[in-house]
C-alpha positions in Angstrom: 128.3 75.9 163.7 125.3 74.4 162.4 124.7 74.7 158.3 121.0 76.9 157.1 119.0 74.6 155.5 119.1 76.0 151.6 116.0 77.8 150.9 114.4 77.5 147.1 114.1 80.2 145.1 110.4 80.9 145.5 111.2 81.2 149.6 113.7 83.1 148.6 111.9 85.9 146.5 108.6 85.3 149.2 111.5 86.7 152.0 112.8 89.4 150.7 109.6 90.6 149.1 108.0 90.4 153.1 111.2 92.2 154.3 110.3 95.2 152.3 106.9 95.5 152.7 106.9 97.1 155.5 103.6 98.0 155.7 102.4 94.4 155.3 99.9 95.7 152.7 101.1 93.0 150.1 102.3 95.5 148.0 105.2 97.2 147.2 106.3 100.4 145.4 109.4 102.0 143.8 111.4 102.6 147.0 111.1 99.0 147.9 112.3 97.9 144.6 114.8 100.0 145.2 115.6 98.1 148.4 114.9 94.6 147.1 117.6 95.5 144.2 119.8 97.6 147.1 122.9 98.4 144.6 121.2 97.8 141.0 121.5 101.0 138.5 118.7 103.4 138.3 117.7 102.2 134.9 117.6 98.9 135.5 115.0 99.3 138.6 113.3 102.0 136.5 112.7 99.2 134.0 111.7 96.5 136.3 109.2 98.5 137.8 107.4 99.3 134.0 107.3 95.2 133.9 106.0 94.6 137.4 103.8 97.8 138.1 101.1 96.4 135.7 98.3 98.1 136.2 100.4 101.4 136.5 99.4 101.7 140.4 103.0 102.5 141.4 103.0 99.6 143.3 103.6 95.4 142.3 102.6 92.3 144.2 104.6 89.0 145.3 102.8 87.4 143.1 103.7 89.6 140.2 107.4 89.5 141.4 107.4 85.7 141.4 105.7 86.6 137.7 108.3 87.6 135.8 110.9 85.8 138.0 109.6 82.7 137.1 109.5 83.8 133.4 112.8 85.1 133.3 113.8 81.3 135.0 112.7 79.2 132.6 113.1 81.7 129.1 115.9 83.0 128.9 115.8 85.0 125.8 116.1 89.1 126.3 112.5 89.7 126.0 111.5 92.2 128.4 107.9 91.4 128.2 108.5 88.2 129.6 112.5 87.7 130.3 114.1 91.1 131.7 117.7 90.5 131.5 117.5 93.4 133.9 115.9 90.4 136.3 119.0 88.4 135.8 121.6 90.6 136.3 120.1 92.1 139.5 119.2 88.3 140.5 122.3 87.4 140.0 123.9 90.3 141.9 121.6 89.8 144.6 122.6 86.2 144.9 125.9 86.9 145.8 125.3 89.5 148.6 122.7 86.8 150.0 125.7 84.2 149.6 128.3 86.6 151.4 125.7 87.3 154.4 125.1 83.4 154.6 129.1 82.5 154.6 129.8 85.7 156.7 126.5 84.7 159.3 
């Protein structure tokens, strides 16, 4: 069996952002959320979506995704302006389900 290439981060998030949209507008609203953080608590989403949705649209672009992704990367203090440690912790659950599929694919 041959081994997937690793994909960065930023291929990462651009994937699983696409594989919600499934309208292909470039945006996505609370029920994708939903599905991009499949198994995160309510108030946790309910929070991410107050940081991403900035212009109070109901819906967020990749590029505000990769946003606060890349500021919760590289700042790690609980800040949810800039760091949600919501972001993390669904991250970091999210990680491991992508890890178990890759293993178990």
């Amino acid at each position: 069996q041959t081994a997937r290439p690793k994909m960065s981060a930023i291929d990462e998030i651009r994937q699983r952002f696409e594989s919600v949209d499934e309208a292909g507008s470039g945006l996505v609203g609370y029920e994708g959320l939903c599905k991009l953080y499949d198994g995160a608590e309510k108030s946790d989403i309910d929070q991410l979506m107050s940081i991403l949705d900035l212009d109070g649209d109901g819906k967020f672009s990749y590029m505000d995704l990769l946003r606060v992704y890349t500021n919760a990367e590289q700042d790690p203090t609980p800040n949810a302006a800039s760091s949600p440690v919501v972001l993390r912790r669904t991250e970091k659950r999210t990680r491991s389900m992508v890890a178990d599929e890759v293993d178990n694919g």
